[in-house]
N, C-alpha and C positions, 0 to 999 in steps of 0.2 A: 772316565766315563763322560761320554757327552749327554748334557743335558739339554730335555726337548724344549723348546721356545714354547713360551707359553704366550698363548695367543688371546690377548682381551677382546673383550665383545662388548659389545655398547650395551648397556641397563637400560632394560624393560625394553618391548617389542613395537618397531617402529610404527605409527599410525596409518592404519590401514584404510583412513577415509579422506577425504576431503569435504572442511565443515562446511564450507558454502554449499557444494553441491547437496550435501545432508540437509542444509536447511531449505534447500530449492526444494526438495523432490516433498521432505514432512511439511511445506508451507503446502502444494501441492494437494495434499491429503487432507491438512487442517481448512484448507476452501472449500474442498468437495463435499466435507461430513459436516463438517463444524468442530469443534472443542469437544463436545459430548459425544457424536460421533464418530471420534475417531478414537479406535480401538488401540493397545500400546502394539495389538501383531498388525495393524495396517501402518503404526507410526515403522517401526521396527523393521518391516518388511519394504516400507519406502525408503527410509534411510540407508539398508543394507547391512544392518547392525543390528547385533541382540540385545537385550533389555540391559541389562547388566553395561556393554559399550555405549548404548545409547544413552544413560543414566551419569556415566563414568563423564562422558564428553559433554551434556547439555541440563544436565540435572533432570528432574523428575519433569513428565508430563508438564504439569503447568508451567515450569521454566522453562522447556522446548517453546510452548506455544509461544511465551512473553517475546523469546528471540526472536518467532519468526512474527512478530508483530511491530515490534522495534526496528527487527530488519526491514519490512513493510514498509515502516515511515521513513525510516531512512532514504528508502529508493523514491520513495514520490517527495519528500524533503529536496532532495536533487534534484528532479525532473522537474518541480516547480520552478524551483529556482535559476534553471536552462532557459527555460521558455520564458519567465519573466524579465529576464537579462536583454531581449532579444531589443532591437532597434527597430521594433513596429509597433502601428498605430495600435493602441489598445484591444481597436475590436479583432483585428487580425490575433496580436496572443492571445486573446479570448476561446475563437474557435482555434486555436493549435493545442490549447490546453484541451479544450472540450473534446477534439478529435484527437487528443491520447489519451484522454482517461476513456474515450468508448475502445478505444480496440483493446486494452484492458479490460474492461467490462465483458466484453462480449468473446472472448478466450474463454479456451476448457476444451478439454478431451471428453466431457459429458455436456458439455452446454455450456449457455452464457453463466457466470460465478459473479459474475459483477466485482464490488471492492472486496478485498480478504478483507478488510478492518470493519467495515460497516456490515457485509456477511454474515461475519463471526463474530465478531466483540461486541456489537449491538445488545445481542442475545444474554453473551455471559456480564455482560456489565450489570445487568441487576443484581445479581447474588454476589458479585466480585469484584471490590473495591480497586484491585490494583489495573482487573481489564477498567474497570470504570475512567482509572485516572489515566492509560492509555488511550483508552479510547477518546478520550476530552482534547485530552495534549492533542493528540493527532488532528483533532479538527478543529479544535481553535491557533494549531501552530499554521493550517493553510490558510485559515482566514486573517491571519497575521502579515502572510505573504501578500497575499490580493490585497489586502487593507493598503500598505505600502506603494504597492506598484499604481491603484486606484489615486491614491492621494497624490502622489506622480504627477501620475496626469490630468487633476483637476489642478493643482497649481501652475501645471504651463498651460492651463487655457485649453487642454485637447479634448479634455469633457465637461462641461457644462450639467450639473444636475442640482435639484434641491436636498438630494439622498448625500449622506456624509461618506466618506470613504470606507468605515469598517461598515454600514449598513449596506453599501453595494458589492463588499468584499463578502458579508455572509450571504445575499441573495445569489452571488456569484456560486459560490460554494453549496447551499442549498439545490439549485440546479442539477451542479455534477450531480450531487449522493442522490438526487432521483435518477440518473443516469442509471446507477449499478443498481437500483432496486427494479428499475423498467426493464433492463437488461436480464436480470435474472427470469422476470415476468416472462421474456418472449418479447419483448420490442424489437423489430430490425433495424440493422444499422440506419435505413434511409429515415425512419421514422424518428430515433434519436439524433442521427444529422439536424434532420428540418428544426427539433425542439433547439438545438443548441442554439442554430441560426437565430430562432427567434427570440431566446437568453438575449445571446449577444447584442441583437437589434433594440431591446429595449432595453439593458444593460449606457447603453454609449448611446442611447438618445435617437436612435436613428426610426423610433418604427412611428 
């Protein structure tokens, strides 16, 4: 008697999502509502996955959000650090930074959303010590960055100030995050331009 071939099959059912995109579309959701308001069938429904998968792959609710806040910093962690790298005069990276966090700010398929971190964690960081210590890391790791690129250029001579590097690195940063609060407001792009411009003009001495 011939015996049939027995045919193995791989354990457990191959992953039917792709997490970046899951975490694009629930980041997505968690700007548009907030943490509070974002229900788990609008998280569920964005991700393309049911409670139970979405749970499986990101843990509960409050660890989805951490991800896609992390993820956040991650991507402007980069982007800062693109634009700071750059081989121009200070006040130029100044406005290339300013003119990428506004068209950030001013995106959304309902409106300007301004930053997901200041948005959203702003809010939850009163009652929630881990958004807290995200939220902190997050903005004192960019003013970390400008601090650096700032002192740069006061020791080769390119800026001139009485102001010390991490104090024009936070006035720097203070700036942007009224950028996404204005933005959220209703500000037009031309009118957060002009503001940037004048950042940057008293920033590097020039006004």
């Amino acid at each position: 008697m011939v015996q049939k071939k027995t045919v193995r099959r791989p354990r457990g059912r191959p992953r039917a999502y792709d997490p970046d995109q899951a975490l694009n579309r629930v980041t997505e959701t968690f700007w548009d509502a907030g943490y509070a308001g974002a229900s788990l069938e609008d998280l569920t429904g964005a991700a393309g996955m049911n409670k139970p998968s979405l749970y499986g792959a990101f843990g509960n609710k409050h660890d989805l959000y951490m991800a896609t806040l992390e993820r956040y910093r991650e991507f402007g962690r980069e982007a800062m650090r693109e634009e700071l790298a750059r081989d121009l005069p200070m006040a130029e990276i100044l406005r290339r930074v300013y003119a990428r966090a506004i068209d950030i700010y001013l995106e959304g398929e309902h409106g300007a959303r301004g930053c997901f971190l200041i948005g959203t964690a702003a809010t939850e960081a009163v009652l929630d010590p881990k958004v807290r210590r995200m939220f902190a890391d997050g903005l004192h790791e960019l003013d970390d960055q400008l601090e650096a690129r700032f002192q740069q250029a006061l020791d080769q001579g390119e800026l001139r100030s009485s102001l010390s590097a991490g104090d024009l690195a936070r006035v720097t940063s203070g700036i942007m995050n009224s950028f996404a609060l204005r933005a959220r407001a209703g500000d037009t792009r031309a009118v957060l331009m002009a503001t940037a411009e004048a950042g940057v003009r008293l920033l590097c001495g020039m006004a």
